[in-house]
Backbone bond lengths (Angstrom), bond angles and torsions (degrees), N, CA, C in turn:
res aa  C-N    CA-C-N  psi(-1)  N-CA   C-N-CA  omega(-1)  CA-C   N-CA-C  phi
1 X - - - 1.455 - - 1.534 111.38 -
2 X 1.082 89.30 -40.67 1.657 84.09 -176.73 1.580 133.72 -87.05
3 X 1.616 101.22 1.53 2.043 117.50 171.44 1.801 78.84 -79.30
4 X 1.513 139.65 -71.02 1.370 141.29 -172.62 1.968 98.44 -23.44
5 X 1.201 99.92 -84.36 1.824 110.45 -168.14 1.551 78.49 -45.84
6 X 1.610 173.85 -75.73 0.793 166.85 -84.41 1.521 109.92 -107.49
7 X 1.482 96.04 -76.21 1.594 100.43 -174.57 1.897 84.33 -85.94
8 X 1.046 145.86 -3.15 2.151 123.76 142.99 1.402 98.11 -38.15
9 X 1.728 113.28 -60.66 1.765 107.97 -146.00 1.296 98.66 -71.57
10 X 1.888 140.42 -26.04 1.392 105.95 -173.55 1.652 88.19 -85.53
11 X 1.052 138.46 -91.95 1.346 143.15 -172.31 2.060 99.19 18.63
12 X 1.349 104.02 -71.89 1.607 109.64 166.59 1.181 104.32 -17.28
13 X 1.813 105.01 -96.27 1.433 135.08 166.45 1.361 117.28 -0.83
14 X 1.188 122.87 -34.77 1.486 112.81 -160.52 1.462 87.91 -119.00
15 X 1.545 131.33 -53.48 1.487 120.33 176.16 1.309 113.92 -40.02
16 X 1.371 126.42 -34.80 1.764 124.01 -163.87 1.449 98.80 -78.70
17 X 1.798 122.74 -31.47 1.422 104.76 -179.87 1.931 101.32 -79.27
18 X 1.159 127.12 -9.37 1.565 120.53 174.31 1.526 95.74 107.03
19 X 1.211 115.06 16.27 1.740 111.08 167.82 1.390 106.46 -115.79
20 X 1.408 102.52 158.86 1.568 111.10 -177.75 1.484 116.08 -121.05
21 X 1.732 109.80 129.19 1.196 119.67 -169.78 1.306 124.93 -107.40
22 X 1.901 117.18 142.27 2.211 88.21 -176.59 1.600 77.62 -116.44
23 X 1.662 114.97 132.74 1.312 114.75 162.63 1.559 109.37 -89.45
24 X 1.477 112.57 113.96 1.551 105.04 171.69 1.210 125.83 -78.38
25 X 1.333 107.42 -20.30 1.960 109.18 -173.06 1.394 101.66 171.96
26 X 1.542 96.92 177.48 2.038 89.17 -157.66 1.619 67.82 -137.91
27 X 2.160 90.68 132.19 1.422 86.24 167.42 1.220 127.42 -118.30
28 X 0.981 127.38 -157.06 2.041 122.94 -168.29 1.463 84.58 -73.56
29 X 1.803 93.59 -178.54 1.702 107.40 -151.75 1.507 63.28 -83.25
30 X 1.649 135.12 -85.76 1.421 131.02 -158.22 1.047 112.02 8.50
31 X 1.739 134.27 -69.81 1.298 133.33 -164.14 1.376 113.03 -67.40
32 X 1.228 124.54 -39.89 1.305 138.08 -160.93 1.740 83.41 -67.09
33 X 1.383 112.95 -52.07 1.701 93.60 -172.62 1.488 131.40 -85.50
34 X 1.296 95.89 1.97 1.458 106.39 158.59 1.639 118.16 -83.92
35 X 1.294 131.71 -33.12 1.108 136.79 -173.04 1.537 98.08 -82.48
36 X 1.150 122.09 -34.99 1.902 120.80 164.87 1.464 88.78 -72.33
37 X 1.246 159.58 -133.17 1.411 151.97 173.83 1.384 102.20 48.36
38 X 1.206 147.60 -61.62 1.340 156.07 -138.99 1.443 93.91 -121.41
39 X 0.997 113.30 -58.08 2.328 101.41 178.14 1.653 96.24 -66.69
40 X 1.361 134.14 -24.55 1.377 108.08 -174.69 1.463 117.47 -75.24
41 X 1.571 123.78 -33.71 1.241 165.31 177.26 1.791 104.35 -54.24
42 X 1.379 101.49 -53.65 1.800 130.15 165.93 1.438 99.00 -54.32
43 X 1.527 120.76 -64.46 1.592 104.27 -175.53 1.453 116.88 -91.36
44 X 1.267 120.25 13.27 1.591 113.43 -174.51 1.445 82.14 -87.06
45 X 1.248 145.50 -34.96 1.443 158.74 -151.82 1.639 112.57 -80.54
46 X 1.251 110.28 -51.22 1.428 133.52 -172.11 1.726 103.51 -110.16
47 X 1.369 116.44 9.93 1.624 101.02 165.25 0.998 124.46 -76.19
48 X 1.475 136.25 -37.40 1.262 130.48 161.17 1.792 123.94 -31.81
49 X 1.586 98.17 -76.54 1.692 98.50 157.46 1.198 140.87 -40.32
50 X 1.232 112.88 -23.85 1.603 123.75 -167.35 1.435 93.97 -96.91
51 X 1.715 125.63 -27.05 1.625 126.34 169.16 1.181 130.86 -56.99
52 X 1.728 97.38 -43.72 1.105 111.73 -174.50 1.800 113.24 -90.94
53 X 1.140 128.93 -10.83 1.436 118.16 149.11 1.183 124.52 -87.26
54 X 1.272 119.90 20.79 1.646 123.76 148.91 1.411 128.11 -79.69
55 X 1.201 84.46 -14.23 2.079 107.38 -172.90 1.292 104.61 -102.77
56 X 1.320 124.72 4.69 1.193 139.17 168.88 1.443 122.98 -72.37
């Protein structure tokens, strides 16, 4: 019951900003912290750039 209320809340989530989402499957926490692992890694990389078009 509770992967259902799960992939409901993004499906919601993404219609209320006016985008449309297909949830295929919900995966173990493992992945989830590898895929945070890799966007943190992504902005330690691109913080400089991403600073400096704020000053833009």
């Amino acid at each position: 019951h509770r992967l259902l209320v799960l992939r409901r809340f993004f499906q919601d989530y993404k219609q209320l900003e006016g985008k449309q989402v297909q949830v295929d499957d919900i995966r173990p926490a493992h992945a989830a912290v590898k895929v945070i692992e890799n966007a943190l890694a992504r902005y330690r990389d691109q913080r400089n750039t991403l600073r400096a078009k704020d000053h833009l």
